[in-house]
PDB file of the backbone (N, CA, C, O) and the ligand in Angstrom, with CONECT records:
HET     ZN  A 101       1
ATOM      1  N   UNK A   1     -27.640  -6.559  33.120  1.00  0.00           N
ATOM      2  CA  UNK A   1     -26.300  -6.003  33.281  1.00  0.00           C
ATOM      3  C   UNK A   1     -25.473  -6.248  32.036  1.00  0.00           C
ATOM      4  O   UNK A   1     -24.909  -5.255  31.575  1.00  0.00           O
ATOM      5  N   UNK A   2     -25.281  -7.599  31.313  1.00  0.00           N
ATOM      6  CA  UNK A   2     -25.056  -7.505  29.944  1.00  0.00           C
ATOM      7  C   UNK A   2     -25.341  -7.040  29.017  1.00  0.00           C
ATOM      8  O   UNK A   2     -26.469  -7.203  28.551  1.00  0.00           O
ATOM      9  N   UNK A   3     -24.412  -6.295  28.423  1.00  0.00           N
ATOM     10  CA  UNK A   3     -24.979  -5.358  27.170  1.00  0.00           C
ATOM     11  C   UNK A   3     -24.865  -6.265  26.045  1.00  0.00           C
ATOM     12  O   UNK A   3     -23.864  -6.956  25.861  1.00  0.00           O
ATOM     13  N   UNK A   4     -25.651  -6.268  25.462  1.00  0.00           N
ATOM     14  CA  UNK A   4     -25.918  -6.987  23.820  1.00  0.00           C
ATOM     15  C   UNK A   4     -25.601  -6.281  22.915  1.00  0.00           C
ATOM     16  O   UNK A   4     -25.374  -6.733  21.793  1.00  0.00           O
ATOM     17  N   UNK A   5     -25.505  -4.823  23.265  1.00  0.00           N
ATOM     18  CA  UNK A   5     -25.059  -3.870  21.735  1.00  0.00           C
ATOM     19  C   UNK A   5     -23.830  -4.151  21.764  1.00  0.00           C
ATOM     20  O   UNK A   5     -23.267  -4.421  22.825  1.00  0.00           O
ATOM     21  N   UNK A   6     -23.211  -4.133  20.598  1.00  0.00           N
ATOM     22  CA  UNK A   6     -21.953  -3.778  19.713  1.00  0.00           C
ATOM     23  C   UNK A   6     -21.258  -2.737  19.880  1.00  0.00           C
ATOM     24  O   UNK A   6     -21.665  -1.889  19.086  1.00  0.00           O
ATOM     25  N   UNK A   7     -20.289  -2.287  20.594  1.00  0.00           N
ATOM     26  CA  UNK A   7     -19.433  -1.479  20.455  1.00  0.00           C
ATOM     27  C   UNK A   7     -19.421  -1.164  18.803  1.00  0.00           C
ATOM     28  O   UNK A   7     -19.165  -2.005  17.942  1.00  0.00           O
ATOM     29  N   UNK A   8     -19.735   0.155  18.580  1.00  0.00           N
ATOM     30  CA  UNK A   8     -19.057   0.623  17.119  1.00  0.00           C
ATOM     31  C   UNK A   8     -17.608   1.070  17.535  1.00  0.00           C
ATOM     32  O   UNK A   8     -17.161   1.586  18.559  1.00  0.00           O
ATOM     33  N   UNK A   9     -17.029   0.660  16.307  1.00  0.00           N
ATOM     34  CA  UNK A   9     -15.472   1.399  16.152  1.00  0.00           C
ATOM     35  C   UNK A   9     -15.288   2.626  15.471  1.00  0.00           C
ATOM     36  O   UNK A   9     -15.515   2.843  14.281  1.00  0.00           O
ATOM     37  N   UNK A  10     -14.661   3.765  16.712  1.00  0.00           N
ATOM     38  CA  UNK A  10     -14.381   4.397  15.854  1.00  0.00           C
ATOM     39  C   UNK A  10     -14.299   4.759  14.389  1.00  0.00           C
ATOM     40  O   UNK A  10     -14.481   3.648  13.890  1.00  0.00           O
ATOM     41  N   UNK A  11     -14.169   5.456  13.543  1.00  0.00           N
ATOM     42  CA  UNK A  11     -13.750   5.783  12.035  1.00  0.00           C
ATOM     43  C   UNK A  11     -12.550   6.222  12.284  1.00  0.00           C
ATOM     44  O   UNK A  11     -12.407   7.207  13.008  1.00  0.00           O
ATOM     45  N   UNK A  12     -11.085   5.334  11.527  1.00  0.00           N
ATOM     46  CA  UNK A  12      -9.254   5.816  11.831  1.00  0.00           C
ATOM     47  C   UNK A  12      -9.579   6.116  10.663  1.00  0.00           C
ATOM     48  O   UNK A  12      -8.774   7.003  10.379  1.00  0.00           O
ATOM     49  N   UNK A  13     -10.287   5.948   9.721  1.00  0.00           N
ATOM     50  CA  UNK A  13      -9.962   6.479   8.240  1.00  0.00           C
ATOM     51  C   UNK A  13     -10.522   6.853   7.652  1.00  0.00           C
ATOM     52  O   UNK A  13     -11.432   6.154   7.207  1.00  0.00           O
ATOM     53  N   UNK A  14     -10.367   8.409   7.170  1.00  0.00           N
ATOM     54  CA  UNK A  14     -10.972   9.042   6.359  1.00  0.00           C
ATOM     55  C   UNK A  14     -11.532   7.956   4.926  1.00  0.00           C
ATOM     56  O   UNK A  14     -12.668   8.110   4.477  1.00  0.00           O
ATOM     57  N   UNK A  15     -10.743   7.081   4.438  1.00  0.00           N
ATOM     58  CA  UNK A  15     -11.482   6.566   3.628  1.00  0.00           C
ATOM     59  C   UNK A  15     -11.494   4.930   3.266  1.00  0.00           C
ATOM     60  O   UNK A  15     -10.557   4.208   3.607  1.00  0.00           O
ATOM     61  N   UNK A  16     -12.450   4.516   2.669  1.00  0.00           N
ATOM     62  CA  UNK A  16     -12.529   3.200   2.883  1.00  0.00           C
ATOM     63  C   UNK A  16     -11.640   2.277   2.535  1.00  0.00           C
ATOM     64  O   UNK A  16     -10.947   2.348   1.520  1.00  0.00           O
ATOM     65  N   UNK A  17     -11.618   1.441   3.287  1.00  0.00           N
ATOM     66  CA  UNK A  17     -10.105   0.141   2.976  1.00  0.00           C
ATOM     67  C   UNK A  17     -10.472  -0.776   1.597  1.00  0.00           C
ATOM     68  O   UNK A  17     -11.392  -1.591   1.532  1.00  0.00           O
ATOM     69  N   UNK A  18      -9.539  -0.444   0.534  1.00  0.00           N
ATOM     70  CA  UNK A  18      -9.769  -1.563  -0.385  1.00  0.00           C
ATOM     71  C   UNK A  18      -8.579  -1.869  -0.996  1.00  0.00           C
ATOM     72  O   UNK A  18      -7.630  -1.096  -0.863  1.00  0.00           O
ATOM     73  N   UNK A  19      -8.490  -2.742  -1.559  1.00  0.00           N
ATOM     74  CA  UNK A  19      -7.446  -3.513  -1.914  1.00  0.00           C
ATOM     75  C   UNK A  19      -6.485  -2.713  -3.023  1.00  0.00           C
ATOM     76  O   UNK A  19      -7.112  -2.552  -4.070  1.00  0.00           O
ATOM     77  N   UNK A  20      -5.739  -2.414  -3.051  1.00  0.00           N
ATOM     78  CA  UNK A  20      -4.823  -1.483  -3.579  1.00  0.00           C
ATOM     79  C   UNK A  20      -4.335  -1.630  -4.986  1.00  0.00           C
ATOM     80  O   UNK A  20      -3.116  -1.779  -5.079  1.00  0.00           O
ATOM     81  N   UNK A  21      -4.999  -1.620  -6.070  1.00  0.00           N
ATOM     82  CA  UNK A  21      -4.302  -1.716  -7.210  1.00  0.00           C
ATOM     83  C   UNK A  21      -3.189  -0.832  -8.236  1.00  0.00           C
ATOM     84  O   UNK A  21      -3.254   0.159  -8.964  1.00  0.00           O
ATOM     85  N   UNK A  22      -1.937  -2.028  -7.734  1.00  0.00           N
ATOM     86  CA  UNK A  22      -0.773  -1.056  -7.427  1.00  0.00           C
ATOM     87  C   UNK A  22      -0.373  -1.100  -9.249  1.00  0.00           C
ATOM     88  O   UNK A  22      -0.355  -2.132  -9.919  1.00  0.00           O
ATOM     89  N   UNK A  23      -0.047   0.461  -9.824  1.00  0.00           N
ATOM     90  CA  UNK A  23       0.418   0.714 -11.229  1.00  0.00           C
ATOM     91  C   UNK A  23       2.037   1.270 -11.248  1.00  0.00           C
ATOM     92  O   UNK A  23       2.324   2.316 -10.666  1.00  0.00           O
ATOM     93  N   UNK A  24       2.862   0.624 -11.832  1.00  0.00           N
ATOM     94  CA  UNK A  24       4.055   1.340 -11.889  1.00  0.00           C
ATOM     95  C   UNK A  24       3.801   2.862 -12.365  1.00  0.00           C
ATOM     96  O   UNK A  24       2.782   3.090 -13.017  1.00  0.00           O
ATOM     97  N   UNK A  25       4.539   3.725 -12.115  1.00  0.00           N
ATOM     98  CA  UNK A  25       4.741   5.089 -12.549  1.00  0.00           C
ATOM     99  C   UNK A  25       5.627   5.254 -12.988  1.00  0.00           C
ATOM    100  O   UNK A  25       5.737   5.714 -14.125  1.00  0.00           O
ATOM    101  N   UNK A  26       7.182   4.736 -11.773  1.00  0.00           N
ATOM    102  CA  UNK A  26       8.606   4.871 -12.725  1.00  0.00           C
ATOM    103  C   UNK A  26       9.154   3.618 -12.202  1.00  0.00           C
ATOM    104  O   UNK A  26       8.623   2.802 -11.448  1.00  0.00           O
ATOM    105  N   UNK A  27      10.286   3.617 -12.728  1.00  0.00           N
ATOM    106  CA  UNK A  27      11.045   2.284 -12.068  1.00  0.00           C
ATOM    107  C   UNK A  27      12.404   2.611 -12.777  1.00  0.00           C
ATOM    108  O   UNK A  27      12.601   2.909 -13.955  1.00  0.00           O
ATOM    109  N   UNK A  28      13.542   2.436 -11.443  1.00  0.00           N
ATOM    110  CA  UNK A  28      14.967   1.980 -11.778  1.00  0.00           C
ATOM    111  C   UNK A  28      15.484   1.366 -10.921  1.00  0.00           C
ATOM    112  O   UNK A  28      15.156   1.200  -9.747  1.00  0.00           O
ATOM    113  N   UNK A  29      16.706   0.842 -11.759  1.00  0.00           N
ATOM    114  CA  UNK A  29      17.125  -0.416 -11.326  1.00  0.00           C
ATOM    115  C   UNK A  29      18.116   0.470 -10.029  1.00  0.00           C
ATOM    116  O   UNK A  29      18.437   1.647 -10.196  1.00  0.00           O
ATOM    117  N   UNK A  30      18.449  -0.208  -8.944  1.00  0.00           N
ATOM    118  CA  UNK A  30      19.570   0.084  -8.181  1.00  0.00           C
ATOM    119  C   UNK A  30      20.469  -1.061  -7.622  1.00  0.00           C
ATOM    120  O   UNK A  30      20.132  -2.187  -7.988  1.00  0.00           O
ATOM    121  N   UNK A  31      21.535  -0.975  -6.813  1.00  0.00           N
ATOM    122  CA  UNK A  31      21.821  -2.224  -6.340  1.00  0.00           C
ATOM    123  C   UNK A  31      21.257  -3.434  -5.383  1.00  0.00           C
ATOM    124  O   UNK A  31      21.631  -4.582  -5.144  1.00  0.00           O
ATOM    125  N   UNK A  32      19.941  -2.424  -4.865  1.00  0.00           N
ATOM    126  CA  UNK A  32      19.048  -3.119  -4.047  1.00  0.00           C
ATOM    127  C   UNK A  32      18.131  -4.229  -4.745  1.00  0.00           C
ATOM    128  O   UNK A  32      17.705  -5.278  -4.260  1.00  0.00           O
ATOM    129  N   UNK A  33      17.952  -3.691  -6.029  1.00  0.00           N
ATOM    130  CA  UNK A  33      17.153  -4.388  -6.616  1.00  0.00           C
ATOM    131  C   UNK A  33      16.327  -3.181  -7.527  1.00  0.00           C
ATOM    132  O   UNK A  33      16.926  -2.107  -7.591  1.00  0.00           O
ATOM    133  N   UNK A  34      15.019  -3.264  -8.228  1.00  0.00           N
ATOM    134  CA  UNK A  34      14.649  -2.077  -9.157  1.00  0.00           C
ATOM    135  C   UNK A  34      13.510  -1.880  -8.185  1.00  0.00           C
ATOM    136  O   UNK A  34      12.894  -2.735  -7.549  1.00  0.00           O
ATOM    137  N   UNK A  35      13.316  -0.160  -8.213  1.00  0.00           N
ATOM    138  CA  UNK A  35      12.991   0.214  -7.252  1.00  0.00           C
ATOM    139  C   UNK A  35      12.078   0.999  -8.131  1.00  0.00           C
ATOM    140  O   UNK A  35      12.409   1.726  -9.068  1.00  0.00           O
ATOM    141  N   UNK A  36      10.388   0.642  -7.507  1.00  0.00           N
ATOM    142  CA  UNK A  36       9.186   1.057  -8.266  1.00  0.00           C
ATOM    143  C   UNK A  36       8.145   1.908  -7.479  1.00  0.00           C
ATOM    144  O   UNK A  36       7.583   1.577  -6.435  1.00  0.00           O
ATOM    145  N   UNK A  37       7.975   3.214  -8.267  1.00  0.00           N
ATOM    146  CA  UNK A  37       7.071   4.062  -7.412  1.00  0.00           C
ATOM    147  C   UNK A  37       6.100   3.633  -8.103  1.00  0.00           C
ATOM    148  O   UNK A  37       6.222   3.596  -9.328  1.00  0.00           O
ATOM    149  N   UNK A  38       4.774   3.160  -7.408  1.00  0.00           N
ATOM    150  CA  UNK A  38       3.492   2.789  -7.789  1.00  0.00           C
ATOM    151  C   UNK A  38       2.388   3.924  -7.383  1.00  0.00           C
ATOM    152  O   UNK A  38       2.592   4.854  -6.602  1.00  0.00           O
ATOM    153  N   UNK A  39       1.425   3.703  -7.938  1.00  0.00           N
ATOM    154  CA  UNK A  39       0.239   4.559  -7.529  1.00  0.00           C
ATOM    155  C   UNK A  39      -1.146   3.679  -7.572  1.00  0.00           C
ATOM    156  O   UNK A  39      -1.069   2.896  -8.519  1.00  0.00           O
ATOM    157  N   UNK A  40      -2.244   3.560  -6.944  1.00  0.00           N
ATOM    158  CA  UNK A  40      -3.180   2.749  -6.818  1.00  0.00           C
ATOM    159  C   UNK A  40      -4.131   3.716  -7.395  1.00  0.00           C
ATOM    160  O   UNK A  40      -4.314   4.883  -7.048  1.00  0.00           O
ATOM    161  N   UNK A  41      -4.860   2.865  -8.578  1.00  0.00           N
ATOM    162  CA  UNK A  41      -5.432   3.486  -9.926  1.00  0.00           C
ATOM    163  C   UNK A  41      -7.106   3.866  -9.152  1.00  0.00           C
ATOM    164  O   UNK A  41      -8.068   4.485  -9.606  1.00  0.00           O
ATOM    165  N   UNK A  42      -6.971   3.442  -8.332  1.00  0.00           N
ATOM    166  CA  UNK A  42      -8.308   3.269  -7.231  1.00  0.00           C
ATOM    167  C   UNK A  42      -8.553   4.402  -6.846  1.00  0.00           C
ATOM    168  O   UNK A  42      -9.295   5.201  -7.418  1.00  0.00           O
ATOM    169  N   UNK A  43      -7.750   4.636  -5.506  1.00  0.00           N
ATOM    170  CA  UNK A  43      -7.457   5.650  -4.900  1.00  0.00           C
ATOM    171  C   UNK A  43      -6.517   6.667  -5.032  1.00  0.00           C
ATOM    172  O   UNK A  43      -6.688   7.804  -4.595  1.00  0.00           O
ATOM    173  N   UNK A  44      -5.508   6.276  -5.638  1.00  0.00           N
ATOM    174  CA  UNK A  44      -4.736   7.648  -5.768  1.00  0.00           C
ATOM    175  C   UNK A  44      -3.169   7.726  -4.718  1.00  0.00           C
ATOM    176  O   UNK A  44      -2.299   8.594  -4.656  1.00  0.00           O
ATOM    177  N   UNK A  45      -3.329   6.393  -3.990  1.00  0.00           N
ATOM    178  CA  UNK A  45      -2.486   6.894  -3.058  1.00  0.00           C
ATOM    179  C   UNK A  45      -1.186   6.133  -3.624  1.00  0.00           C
ATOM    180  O   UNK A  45      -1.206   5.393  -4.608  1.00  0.00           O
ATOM    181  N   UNK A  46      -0.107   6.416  -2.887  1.00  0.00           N
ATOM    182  CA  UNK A  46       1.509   5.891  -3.439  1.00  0.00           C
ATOM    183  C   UNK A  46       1.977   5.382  -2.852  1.00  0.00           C
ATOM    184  O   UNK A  46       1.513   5.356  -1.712  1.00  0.00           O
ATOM    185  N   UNK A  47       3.423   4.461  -3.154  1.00  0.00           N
ATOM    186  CA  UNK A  47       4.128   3.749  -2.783  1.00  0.00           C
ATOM    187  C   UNK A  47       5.198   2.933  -3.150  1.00  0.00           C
ATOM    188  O   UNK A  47       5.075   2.192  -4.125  1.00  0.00           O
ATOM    189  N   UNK A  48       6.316   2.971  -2.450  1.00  0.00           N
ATOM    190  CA  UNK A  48       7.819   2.715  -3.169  1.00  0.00           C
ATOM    191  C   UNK A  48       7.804   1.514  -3.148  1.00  0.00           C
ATOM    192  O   UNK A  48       7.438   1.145  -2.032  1.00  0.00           O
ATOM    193  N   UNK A  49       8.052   0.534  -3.932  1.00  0.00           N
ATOM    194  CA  UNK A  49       8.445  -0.912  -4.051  1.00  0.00           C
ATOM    195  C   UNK A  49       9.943  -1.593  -4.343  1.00  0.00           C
ATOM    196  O   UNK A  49      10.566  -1.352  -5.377  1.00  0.00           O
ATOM    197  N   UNK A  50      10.229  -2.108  -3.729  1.00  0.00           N
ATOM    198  CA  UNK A  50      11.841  -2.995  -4.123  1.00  0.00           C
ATOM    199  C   UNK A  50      11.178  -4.497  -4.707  1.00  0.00           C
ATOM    200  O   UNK A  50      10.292  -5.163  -4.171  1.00  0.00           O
ATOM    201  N   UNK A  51      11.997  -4.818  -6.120  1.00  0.00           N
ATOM    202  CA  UNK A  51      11.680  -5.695  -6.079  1.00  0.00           C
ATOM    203  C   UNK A  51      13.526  -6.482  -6.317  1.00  0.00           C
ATOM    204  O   UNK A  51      14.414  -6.311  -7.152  1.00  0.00           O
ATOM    205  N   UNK A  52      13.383  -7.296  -5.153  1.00  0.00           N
ATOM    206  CA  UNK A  52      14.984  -7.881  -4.795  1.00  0.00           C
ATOM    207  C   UNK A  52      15.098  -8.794  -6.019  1.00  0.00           C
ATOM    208  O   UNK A  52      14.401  -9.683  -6.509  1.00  0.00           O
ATOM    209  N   UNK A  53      17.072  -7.804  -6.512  1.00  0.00           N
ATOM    210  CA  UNK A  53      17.631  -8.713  -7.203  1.00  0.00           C
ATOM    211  C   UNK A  53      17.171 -10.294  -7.069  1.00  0.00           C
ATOM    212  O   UNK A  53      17.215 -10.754  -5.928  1.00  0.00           O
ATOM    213  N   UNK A  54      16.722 -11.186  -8.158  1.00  0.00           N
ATOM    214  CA  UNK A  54      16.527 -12.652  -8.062  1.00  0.00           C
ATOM    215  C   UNK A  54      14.829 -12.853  -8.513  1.00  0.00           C
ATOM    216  O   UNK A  54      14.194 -12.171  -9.318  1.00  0.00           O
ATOM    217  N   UNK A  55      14.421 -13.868  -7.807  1.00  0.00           N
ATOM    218  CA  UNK A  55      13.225 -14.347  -8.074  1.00  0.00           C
ATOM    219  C   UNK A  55      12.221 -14.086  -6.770  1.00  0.00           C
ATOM    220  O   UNK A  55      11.122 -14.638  -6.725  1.00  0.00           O
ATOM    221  N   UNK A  56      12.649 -13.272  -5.800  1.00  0.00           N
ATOM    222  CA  UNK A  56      11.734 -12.886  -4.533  1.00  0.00           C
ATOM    223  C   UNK A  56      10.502 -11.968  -5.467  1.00  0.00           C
ATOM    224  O   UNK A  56      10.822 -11.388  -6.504  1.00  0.00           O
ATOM    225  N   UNK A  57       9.077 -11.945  -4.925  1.00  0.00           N
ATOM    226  CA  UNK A  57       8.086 -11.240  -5.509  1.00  0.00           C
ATOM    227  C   UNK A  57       8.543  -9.419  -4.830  1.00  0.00           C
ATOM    228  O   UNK A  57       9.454  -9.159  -4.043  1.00  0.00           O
ATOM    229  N   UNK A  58       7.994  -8.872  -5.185  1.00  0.00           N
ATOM    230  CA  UNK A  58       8.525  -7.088  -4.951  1.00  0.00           C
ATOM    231  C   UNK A  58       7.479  -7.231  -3.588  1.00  0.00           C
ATOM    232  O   UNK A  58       6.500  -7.969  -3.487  1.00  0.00           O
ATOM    233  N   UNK A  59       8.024  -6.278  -2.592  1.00  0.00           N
ATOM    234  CA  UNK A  59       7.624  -6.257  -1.058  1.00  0.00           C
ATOM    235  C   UNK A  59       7.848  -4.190  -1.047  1.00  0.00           C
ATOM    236  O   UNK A  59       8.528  -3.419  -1.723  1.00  0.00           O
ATOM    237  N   UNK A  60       6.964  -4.031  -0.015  1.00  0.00           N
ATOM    238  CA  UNK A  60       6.909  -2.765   0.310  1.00  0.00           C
ATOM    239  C   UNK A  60       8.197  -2.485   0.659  1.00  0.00           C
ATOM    240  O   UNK A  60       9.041  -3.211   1.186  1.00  0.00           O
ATOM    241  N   UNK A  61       8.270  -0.912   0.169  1.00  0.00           N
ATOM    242  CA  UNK A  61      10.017  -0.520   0.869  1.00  0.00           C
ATOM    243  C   UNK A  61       9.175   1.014   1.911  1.00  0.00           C
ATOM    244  O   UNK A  61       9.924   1.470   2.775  1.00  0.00           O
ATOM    245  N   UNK A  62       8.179   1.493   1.832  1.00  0.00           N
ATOM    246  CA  UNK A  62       7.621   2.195   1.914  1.00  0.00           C
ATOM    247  C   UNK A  62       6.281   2.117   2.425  1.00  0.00           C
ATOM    248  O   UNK A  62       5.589   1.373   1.729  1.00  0.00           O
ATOM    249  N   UNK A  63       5.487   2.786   3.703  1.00  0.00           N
ATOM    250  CA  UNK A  63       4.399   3.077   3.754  1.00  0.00           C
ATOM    251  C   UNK A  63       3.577   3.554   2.668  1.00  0.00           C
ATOM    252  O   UNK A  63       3.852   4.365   1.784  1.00  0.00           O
ATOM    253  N   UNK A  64       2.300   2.772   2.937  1.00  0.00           N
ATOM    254  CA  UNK A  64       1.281   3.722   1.766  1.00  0.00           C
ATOM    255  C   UNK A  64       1.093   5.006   2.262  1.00  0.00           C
ATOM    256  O   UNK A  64       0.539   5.157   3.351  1.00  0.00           O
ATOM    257  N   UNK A  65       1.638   6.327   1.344  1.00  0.00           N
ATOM    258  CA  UNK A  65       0.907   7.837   1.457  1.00  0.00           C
ATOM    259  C   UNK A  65       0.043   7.637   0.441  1.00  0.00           C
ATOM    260  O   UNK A  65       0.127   7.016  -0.618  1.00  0.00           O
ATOM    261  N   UNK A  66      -1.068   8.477   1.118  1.00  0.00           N
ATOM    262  CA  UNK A  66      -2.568   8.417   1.141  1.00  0.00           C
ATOM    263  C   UNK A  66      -2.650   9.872  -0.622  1.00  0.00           C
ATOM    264  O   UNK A  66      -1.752  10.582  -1.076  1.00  0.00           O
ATOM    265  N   UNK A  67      -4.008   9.724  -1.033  1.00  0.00           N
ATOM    266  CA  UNK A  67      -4.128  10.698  -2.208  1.00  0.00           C
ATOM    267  C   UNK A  67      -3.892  12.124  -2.060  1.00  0.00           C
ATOM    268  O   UNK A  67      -3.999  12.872  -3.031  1.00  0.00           O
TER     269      UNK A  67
HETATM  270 ZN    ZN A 101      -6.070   2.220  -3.402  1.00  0.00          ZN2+
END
């Protein structure tokens, strides 16, 4: 009555998960802090970055869109 196989998971993504190597494209400053559209030299896909006035590291402002 116990099954020993493995459920496979679905495929959610057309393509494979890897670690995102994020390249500035543009960047300006605003009052939020300077605000950086990146692109991942990998894949292709994009993404807006804030990096807050001060010494905080830059955090997503934006979902990754895909290539
Ligand atoms: Zn990527």
């Amino acid at each position: 009555m116990a099954s020993t196989a493995l459920e496979q998971h679905p495929q959610t993504r057309p393509i494979a998960v890897h670690e995102h190597g994020w390249a500035t494209e543009s960047q300006h400053a605003t009052s939020e802090g300077v605000v950086r559209y990146v692109r991942c030299a990998g894949c292709g896909s994009r993404r807006v970055d804030v990096e807050p006035a001060g010494a905080a590291p830059p955090m997503a402002a934006s979902a990754v869109v895909g290539p």
